[in-house]
Wavefront OBJ file of the C-alpha trace (Angstrom):
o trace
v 74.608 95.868 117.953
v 71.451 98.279 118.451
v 72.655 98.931 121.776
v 76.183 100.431 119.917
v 74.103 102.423 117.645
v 72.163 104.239 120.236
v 75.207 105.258 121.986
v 76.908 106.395 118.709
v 72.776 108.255 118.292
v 73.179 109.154 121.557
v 76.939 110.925 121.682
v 75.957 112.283 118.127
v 73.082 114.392 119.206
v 75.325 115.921 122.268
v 77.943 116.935 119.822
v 75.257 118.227 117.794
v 73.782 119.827 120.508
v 77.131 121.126 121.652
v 77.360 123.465 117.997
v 73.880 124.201 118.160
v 74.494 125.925 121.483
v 77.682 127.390 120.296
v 76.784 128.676 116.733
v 73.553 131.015 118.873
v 76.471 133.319 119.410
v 76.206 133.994 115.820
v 75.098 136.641 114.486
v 72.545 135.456 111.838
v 72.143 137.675 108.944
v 69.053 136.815 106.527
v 69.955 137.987 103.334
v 68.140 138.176 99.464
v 70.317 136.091 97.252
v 70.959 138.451 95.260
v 72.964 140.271 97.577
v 74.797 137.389 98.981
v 78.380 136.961 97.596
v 79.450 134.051 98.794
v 77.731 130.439 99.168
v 78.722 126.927 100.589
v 76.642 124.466 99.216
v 76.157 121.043 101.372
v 74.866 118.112 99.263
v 74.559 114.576 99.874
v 77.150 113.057 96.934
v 76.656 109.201 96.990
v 74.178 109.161 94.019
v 75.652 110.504 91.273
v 72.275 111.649 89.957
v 71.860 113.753 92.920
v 75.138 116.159 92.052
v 74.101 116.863 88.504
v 71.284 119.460 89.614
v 73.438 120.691 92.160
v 76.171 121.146 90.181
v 74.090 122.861 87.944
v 72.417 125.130 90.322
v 76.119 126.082 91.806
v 77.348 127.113 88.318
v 74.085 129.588 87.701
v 74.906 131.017 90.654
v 79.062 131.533 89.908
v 77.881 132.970 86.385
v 75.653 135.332 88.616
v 78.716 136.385 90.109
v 78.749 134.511 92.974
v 81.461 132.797 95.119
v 80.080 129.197 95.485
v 81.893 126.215 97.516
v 80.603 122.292 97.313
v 81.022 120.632 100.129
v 79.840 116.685 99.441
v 79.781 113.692 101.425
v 79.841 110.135 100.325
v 78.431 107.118 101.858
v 80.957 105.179 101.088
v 84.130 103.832 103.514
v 86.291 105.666 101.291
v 87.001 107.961 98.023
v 88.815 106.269 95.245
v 89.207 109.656 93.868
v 88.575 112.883 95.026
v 86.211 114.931 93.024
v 87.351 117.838 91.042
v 84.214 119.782 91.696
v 83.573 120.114 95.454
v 85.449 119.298 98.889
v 84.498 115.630 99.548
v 84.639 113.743 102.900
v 83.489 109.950 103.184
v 82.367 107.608 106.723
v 86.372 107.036 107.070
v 86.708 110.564 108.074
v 83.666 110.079 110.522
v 85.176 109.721 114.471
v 83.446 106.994 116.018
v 79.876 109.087 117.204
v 79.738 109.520 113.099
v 80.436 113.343 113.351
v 82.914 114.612 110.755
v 86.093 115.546 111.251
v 88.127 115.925 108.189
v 90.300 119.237 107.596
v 88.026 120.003 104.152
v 84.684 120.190 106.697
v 86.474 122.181 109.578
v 87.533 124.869 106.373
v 83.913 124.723 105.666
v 82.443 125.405 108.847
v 84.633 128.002 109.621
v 83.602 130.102 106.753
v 80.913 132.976 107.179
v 79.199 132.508 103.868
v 76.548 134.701 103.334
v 73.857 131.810 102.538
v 74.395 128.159 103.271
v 72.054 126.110 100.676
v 71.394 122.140 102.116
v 70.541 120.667 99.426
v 69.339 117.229 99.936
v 66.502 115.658 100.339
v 67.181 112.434 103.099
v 68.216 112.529 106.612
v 71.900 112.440 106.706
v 73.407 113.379 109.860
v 76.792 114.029 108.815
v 75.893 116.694 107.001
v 73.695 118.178 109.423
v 76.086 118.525 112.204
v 78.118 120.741 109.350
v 74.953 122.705 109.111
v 74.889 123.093 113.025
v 78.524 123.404 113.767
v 78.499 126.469 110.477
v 79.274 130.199 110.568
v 77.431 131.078 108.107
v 74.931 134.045 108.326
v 71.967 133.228 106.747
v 71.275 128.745 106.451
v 68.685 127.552 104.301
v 67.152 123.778 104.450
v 64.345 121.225 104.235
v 61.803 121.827 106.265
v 62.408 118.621 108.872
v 60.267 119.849 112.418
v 63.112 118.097 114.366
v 65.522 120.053 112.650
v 64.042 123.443 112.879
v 67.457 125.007 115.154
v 69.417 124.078 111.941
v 68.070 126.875 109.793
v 66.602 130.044 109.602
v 64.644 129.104 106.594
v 62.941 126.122 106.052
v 61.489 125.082 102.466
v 59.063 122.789 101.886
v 57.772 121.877 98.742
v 54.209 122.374 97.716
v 51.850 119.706 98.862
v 51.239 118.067 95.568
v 54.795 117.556 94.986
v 56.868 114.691 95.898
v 60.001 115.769 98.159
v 62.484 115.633 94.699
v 65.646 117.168 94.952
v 64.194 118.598 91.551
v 61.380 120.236 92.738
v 63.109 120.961 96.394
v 65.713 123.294 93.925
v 62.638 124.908 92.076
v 60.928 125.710 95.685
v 64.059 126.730 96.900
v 64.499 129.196 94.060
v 61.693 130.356 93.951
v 61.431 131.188 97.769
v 64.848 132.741 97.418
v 63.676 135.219 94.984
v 60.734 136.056 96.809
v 62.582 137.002 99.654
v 62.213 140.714 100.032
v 65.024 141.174 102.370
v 66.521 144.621 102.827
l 1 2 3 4 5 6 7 8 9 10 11 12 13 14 15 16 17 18 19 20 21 22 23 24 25 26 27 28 29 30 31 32 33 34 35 36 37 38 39 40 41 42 43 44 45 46 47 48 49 50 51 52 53 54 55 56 57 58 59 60 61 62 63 64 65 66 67 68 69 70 71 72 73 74 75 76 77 78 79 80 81 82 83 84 85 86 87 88 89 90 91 92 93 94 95 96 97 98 99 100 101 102 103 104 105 106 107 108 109 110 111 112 113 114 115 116 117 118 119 120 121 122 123 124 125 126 127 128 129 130 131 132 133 134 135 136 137 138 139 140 141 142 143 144 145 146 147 148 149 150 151 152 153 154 155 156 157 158 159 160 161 162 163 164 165 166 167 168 169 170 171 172 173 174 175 176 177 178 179 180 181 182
């Protein structure tokens, strides 16, 4: 079955490649977070632990005034239940080279959100295509050297720090209100 995997790797990273070529026609806007208005958040939503400080994180920023939109995916074959929270996709709305293709992520790539926030921590390929295939103006991840044509910024925690999605969120904000962006 390795051999089925590596096409499914294979056809993956030319559909990935595909939106990576396509989304360089967009015009990129770095922006301060403070200025941004609207946000799509991307989070991976299996653990349950993992969407409390991004849930948390997403309501500061709607009582800062901001427009904020969860999109989560699940490893799972399917949802039970759909959260009431976010836009959730699961593998059964993954075509067969695992690239998404449920109506909730083509809304959410389609949007030009000021600032698109990845926030996890692990490889998950699903939700890096989104972050390829996305209009959004200004995309802010993990710092992952193979991923570098994902994002405009990168974060990377400090070096004494474990990669947490804890102390990936206080990096991240931090570096976001740093950002002296005019």
């Amino acid at each position: 079955m390795k051999w089925l995997d590596s096409i499914k790797n294979s056809l993956f990273q030319r559909q990935q490649s595909k939106h990576i070529q396509q989304a360089a026609t967009i015009v990129r806007r770095p922006q301060a977070l403070a200025k941004c208005q609207t946000i799509g958040i991307l989070l991976d939503a299996t653990d349950e632990a993992q969407q409390i400080p991004v849930l948390q994180y997403a309501q500061q920023l709607r009582n800062a005034g901001k427009k904020v939109e969860i999109l989560g995916y699940f490893d799972v074959d399917d949802l039970a239940i759909t959260p009431a929270n976010m836009q959730a996709f699961a593998r059964k709305q993954l075509n067969f080279a695992k690239v998404p293709n449920s109506e909730a992520v083509q809304q959410f790539v389609q949007q030009p959100f000021d600032m698109l926030l990845a926030l996890y921590v692990n490889a998950c390929p699903p939700l890096d295509y989104i972050v390829a295939s996305s209009a959004a103006h200004f995309r802010v991840g993990r710092f992952e050297a193979a991923q570098a044509d994902l994002y405009e910024l990168m974060i990377q925690p400090s070096h004494n720090d474990a990669f947490t999605l804890t102390s990936y969120l206080h990096e991240l904000q931090h570096t976001l209100n740093s950002l002296n962006i005019k």
